[in-house]
GUKEVEX-25043 format. One line per 10 residues: number of its first residue (from 0); their letters; for each residue x, z, y of C-alpha. Coordinates in pm, whole numbers. Example, Ala and Ser with C-alpha at 12.3 -4.5 7.8 and 13.67 -1.06 7.14 Angstrom:
BEGIN
0	AS	1230,780,-450  1367,714,-106
END
This chain:
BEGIN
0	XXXXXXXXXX	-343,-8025,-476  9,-8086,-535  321,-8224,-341  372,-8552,-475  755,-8673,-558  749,-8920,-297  620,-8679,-3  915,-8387,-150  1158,-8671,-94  1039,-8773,241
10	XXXXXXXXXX	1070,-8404,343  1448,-8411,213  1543,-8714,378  1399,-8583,737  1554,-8246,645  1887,-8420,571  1821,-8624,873  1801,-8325,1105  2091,-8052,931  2310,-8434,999
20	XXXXXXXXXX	2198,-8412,1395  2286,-8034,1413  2606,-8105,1251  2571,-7886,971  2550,-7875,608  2260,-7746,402  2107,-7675,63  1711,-7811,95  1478,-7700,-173  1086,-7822,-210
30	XXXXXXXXXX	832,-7656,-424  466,-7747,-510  179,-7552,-459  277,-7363,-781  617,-7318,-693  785,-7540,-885  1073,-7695,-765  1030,-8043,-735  1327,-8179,-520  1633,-8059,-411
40	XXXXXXXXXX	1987,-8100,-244  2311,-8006,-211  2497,-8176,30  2859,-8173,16  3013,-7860,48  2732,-7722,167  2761,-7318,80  2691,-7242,-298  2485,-6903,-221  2272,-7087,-63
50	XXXXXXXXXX	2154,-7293,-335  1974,-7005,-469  1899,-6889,-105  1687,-7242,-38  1489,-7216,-318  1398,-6837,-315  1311,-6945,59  1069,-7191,-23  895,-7022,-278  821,-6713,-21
60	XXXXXXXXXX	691,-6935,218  432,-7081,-87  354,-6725,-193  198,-6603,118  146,-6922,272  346,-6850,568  710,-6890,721  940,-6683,584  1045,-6564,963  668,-6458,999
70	XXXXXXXXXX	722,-6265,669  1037,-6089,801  839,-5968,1085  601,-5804,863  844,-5641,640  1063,-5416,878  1057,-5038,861  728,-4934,964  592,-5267,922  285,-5370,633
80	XXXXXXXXXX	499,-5582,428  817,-5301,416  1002,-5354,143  821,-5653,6  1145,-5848,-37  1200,-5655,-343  874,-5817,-526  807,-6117,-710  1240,-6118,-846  1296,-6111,-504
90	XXXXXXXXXX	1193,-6292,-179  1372,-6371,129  1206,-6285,440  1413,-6454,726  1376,-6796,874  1406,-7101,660  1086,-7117,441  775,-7302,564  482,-7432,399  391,-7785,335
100	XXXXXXXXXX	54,-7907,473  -118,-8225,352  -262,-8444,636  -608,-8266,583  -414,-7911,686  -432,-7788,278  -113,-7648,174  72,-7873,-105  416,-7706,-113  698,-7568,83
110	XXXXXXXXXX	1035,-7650,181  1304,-7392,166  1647,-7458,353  1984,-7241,366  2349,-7299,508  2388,-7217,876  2215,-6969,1117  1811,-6898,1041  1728,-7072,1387  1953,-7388,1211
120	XXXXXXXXXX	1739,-7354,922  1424,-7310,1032  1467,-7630,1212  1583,-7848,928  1293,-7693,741  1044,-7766,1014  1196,-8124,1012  1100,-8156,655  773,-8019,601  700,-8239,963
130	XXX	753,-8542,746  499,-8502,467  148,-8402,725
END
């Protein structure tokens, strides 16, 4: 099952919603359950890097079905997922990727978000993939 248009926009607007609250600006990507990006925005002069950033974010978060932080964890030195950033054209493994559950619990998508510190971030993008379950 895929994220439908309308649930990726509801996930942008409470994403939007919440980088407005924190006072900060953000680039908010969402991908369905293939990875394909099906919404996306810039605000205004939010950071250009981070457009690719957002998207590379979500689509970690849909490959291994977890939050990107939780991935990061993994992949230090020493860790089981060391050096896994360098896979798949490379992921990124710090906070701002999480999945995006249906209201059954099956994962539909996932909602990446870059432009201010990981915890900022992670919060938008928990604000976002809150809106869709």
């Amino acid at each position: 099952m895929n994220i439908t248009l309308e649930q990726a926009e509801r996930a942008i607007a409470a994403a939007k919603a919440k980088a407005a609250a924190l006072n900060t600006l953000m680039n908010i990507a969402v991908v369905d359950s293939g990875t394909n990006l099906v919404a996306f925005v810039h605000m205004d002069n939010a950071w250009l890097g981070s457009i690719d950033i957002s998207q590379k974010k979500a689509r970690t978060a849909r490959y291994f079905n977890m939050p990107t932080g939780e991935i990061g964890k993994l992949s230090q030195p020493g860790g089981s997922l060391y050096n896994i950033e360098h896979s798949n054209g490379g992921l990124i493994t710090f906070p701002g990727g999480i999945p995006i559950k249906n209201a059954t619990g099956e994962i539909i998508g996932a909602i990446g978000v870059s432009g201010d510190t990981v915890e900022n971030d992670h919060a938008v993008a928990q604000a976002g993939a809150d809106a869709v379950s």
